[in-house]
C-alpha positions as CSV (number, residue, x, y, z in Angstrom):
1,X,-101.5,-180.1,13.6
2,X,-99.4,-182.2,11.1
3,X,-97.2,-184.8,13.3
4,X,-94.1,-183.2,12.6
5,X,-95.1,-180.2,12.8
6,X,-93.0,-178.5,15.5
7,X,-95.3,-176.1,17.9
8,X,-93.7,-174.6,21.6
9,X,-95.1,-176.3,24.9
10,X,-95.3,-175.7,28.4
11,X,-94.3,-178.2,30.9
12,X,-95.1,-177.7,34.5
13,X,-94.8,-180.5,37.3
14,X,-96.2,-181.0,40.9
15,X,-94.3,-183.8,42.1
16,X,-94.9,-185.0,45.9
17,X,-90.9,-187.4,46.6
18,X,-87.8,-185.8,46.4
19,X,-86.2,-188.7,44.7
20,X,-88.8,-188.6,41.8
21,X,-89.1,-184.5,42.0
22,X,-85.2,-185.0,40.9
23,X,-85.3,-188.1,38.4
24,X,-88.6,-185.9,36.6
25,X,-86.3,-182.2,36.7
26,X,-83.2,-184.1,35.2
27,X,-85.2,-185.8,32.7
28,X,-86.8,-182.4,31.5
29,X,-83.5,-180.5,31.3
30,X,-82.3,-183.5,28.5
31,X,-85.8,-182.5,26.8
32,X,-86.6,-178.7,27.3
33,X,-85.5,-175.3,29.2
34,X,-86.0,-174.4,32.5
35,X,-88.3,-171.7,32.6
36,X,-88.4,-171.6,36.1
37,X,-87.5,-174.8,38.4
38,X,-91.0,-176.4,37.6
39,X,-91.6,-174.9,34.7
40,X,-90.1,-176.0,31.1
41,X,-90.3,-175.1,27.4
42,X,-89.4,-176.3,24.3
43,X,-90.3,-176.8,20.8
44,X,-91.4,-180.3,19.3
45,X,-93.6,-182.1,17.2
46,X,-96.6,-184.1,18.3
47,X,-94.6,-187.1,18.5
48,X,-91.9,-185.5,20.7
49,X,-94.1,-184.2,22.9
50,X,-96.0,-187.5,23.6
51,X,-92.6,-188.8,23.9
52,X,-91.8,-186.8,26.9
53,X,-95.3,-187.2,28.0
54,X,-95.3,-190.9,28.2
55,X,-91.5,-191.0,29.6
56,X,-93.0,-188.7,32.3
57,X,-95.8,-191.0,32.7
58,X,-93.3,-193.5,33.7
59,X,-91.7,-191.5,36.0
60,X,-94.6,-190.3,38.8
61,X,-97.1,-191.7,41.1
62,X,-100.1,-190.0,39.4
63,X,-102.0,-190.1,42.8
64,X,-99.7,-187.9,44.2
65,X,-98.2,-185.6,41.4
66,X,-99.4,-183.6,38.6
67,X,-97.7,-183.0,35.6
68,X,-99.1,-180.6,32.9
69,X,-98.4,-180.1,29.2
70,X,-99.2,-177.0,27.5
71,X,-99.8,-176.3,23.5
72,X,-98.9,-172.7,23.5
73,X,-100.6,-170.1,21.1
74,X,-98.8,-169.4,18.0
75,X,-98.9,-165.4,18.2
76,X,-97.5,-165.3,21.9
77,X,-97.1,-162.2,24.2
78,X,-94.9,-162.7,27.1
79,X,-94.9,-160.6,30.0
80,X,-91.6,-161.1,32.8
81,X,-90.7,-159.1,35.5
82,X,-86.9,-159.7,37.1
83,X,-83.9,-160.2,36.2
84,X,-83.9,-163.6,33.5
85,X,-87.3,-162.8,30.9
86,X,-86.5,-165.5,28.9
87,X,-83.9,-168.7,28.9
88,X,-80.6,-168.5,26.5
89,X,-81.5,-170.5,23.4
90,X,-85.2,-170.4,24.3
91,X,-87.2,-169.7,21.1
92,X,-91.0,-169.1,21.0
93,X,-91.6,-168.6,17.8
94,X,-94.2,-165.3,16.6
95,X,-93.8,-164.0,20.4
96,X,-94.0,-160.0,21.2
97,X,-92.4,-159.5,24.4
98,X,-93.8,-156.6,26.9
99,X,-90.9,-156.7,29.3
């Protein structure tokens, strides 16, 4: 993948302190969509996404929480049951919904 090159990724966090669970959420609402309140998305190049990675790096104790970065598939199918499928704004580019 070309550097600039801007692909959709997952974000998903585990984190174990309240004050860092909060620093990590607010940081990732400045950089992505809420998918779900662990779970972002967004759209960026490899160099934004190691951005974020390494100010997430930053941010946890990695002995006690796990954060996850996801390269998703360029033909996407999504799948959602209830009542928000996908996030205003949110665009997965080559993505057939089944909802």
């Amino acid at each position: 993948m070309a550097l600039n090159a801007r692909r959709s990724w997952l974000i998903a966090y585990d984190i174990a302190d309240p004050g860092r669970l909060n620093r990590v959420h607010r940081y990732l609402k400045g950089e992505a969509v809420p998918i779900q309140y662990s779970i972002f998305a967004t759209n960026a190049s490899a160099n934004g996404i190691r951005r974020v990675h390494d100010a997430l790096a930053m941010q946890i104790d990695p002995r006690r929480d796990d954060v996850r970065i996801y390269l998703l598939p360029q033909s996407l199918d999504i799948s959602g049951i209830g009542s928000s499928f996908l996030p205003e704004g949110l665009l997965l580019p080559n993505h057939a919904s089944l909802a």
